[in-house]
N, C-alpha and C positions, 0 to 999 in steps of 0.2 A: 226728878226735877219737875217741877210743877210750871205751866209756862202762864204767863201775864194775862189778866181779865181781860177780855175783848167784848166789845160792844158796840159796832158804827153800824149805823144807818146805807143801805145800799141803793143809790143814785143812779148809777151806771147808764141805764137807758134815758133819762131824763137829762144826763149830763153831754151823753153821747149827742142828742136829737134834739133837747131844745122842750120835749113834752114828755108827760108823766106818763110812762109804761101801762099803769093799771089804774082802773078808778079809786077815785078817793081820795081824803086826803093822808092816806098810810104807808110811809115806805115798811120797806122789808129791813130788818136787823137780826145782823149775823153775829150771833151773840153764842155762850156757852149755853149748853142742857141747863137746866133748872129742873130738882125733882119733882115740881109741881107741872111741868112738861111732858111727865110719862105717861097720863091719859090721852093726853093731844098728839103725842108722837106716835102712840098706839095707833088711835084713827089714821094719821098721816101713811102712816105705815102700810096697815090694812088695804087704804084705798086705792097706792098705789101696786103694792105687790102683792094683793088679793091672797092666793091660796100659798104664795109662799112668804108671808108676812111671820117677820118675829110675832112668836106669843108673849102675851105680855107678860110671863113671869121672867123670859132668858132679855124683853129690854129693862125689864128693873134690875137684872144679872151683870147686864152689859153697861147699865149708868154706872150702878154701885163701883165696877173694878174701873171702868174707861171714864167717866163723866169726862175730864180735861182733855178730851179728844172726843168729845159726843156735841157736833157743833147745829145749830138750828136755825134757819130764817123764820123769824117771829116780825107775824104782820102789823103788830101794835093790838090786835084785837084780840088779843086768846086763840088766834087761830096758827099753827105751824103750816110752814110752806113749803120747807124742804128740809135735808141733815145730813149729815154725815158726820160716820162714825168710823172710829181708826180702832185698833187695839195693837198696844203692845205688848214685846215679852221683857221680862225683869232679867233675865241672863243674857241678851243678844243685843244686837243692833238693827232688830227685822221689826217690821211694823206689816200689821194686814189691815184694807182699808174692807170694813167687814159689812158696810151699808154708804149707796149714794142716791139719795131722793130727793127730787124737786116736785112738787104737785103738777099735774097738769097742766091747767090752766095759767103754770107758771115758767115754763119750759120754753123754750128756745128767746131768752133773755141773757146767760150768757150765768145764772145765776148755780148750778150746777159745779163750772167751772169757779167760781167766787167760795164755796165752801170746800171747794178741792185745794185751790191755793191756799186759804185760809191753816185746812188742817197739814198741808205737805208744810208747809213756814211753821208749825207749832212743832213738828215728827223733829224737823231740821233742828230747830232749837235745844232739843230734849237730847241729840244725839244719833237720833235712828240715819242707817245708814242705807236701807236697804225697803223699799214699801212694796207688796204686793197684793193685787187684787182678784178677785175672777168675774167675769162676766159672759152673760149668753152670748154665744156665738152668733147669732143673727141679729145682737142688739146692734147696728152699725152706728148711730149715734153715739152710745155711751163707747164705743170702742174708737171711732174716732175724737171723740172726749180726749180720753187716757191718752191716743198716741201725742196729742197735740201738748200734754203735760208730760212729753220726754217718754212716757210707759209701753215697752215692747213686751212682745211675747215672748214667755219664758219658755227656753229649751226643755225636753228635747219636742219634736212634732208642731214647732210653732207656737207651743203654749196649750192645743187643743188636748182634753183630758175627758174622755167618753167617762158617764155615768159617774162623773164627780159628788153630784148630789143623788144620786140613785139612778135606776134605769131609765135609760132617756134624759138625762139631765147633765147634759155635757156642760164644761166651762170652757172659756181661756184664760190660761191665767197669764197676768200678766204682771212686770216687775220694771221700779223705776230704782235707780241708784242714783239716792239723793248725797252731793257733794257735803261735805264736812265744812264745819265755818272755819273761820280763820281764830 
């Protein structure tokens, strides 16, 4: 199932306060990947997860199978500001949320959460029943993120999973049980 073009303009702090968030006159649009996106998103990527940044061949891997779930804040300018990226599977109803980035200089605006709803409303549509993520245990931000969009630690130990991504690189993982439409 393929879910509907999306493309708006996000206001949110200008609407909330009254003034525009960031200089200029650019808002941010939460729009789908575009292949023409995959050098930008590289950067985007890099500069926020430095050493454990997708290489760019597994995000040309990852548009190619997910693009309809590879979602990005494009600042009008060629430049990316944030993404996130879901993948799912073709025999189940599990969905893993396998990248969440917002650029620095763009964080705590509320925009983080805006591509989370965005892709948990497109998983919901498609059917998925089930989303899970993992995140660094000392990220408390991104983990108060997740809790506040319904996502608890999966059993058993809380969620916490030593050497997930190799030695010393614990996760938690965590899992939201997205309702079924009507």
């Amino acid at each position: 199932m393929t879910a509907e073009p999306l493309e708006h303009a996000l206001d949110r702090h200008e609407h909330l306060t009254g003034t525009a968030p960031f200089p200029g006159p650019r808002r941010l649009v939460l729009r789908t990947a575009r292949e023409s996106d995959l050098p930008e998103l590289q950067r985007l990527d890099t500069e926020v997860f430095q050493e454990v940044a997708y290489p760019a061949f597994l995000l040309r891997q990852l548009y190619d199978v997910y693009a309809e779930h590879l979602l990005v804040l494009d600042d009008g300018g060629g430049r990316l500001r944030g993404y996130v990226l879901a993948a799912t599977t073709a025999l189940s109803r599990d969905s893993w949320i396998l990248g969440l980035c917002v650029a620095e200089d763009r964080r705590r605006h509320g925009l983080g959460r805006e591509l989370m709803l965005e892709v948990l409303a497109r998983l919901r549509h498609c059917g998925i029943e089930r989303v899970r993520l993992t995140v660094e245990p000392a990220n408390r931000a991104a983990i108060l993120l997740y809790r506040s969009l319904g996502f608890r630690p999966e059993q058993p130990d809380a969620g916490l999973r030593r050497d997930y991504f190799g030695p010393g690189e614990d996760r938690q993982v965590m899992c939201l049980a997205l309702p079924r439409l009507p």
